[in-house]
C-alpha positions in Angstrom: -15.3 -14.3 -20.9 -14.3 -12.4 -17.6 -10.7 -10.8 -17.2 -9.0 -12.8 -15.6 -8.2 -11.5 -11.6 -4.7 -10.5 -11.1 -2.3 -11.8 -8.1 -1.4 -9.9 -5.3 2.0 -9.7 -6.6 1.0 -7.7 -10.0 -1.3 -5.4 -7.9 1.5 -4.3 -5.9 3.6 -4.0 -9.2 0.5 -1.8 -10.2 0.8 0.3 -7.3 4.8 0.9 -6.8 5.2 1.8 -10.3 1.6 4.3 -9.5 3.8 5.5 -6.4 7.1 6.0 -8.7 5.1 8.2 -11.0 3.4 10.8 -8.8 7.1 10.9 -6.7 5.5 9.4 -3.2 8.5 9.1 -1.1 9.5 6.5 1.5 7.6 3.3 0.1 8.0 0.8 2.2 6.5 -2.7 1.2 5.3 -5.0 4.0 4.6 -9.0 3.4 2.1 -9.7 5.7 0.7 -13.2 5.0 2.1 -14.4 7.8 0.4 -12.5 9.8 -3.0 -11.8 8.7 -5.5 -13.7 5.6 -7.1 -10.4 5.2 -4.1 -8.9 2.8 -0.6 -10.5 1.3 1.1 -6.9 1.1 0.3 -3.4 3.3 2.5 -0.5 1.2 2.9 2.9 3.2 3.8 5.9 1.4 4.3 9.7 2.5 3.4 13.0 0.9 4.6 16.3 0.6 1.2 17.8 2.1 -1.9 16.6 2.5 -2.9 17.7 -1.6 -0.3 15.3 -2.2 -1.4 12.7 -0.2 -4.9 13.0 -1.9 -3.2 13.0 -5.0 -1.0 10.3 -4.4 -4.5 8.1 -3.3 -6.0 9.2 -6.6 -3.5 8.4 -8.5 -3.2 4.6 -7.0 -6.8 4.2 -7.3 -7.1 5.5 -10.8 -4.7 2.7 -12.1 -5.4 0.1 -10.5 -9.4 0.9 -11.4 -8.2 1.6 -15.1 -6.3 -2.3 -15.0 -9.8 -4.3 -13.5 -8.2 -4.4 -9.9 -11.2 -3.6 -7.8 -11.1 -1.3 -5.4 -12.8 -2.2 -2.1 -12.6 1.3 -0.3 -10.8 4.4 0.0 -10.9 6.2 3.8 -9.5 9.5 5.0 -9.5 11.7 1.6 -11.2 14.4 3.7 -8.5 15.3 5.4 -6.0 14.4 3.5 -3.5 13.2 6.3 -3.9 9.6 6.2 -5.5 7.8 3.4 -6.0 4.2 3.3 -6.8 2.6 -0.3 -7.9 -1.1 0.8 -7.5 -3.2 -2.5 -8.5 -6.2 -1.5 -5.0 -8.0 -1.5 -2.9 -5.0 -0.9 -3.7 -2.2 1.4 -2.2 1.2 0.6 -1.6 3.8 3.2 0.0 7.1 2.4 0.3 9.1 5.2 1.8 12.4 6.2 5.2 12.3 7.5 4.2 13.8 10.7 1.6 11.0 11.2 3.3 8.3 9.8 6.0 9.0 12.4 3.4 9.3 15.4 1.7 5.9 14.0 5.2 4.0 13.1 2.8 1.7 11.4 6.4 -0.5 10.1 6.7 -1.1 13.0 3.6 -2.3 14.2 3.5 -4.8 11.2 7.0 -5.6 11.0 6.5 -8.7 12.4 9.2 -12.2 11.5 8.0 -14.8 10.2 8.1 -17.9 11.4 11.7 -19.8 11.5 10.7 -22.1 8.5 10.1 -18.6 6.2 12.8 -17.0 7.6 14.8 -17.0 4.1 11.9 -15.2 2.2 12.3 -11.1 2.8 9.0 -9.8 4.1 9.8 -6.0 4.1 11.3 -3.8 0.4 12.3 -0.5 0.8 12.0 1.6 -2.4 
């Protein structure tokens, strides 16, 4: 019998407690289903330096992998500025302070939702 697939919601519960352990700073959590059929969340994370960003990357990767959530790509670890960890459902970018501020990716993506979801919150700080 396959394992069953988990929701987006417990893969980003998967990641923020990944991100609490390895002391990423500034998590922000995006809802973005309104916007886009391609993810339901987009998390962004910063890094001390860019051996903390990797690590940070890693780290999300390795427990998501080590929980059956597949892992669709990971871009940037070369340089270790920006790393995107696209898991299918969620999308994980943990940035750099310095380009995370140059990129303001929140608010890019920090889009309302239409007047009928206005009640639900689309963005969490933690």
């Amino acid at each position: 019998m396959a394992p069953k697939s988990k929701s987006a919601d417990q893969i980003l519960e998967i990641i923020l407690a990944a991100l609490d352990d390895i002391k990423a700073s500034d998590i922000v959590t995006l809802d973005v289903k309104h916007l886009t059929s391609l993810m339901d969340y987009m998390v962004i994370a910063s890094g001390r330096s860019d051996r903390h960003v990797r690590a940070i990357a890693d780290a999300v990767t390795e427990r998501c992998k080590s929980v059956g959530v597949q892992v669709a790509s990971q871009e940037g670890q070369d340089a270790g500025e920006w790393i995107l960890v696209d898991l299918i459902d969620v999308v994980v970018h943990v940035m750099l302070p310095k380009v995370r501020d140059f990129y303001e990716l929140e608010k890019l993506w920090d889009i309302s939702r239409p007047a009928d979801d206005a009640d639900r919150a689309h963005i969490r700080v933690r």
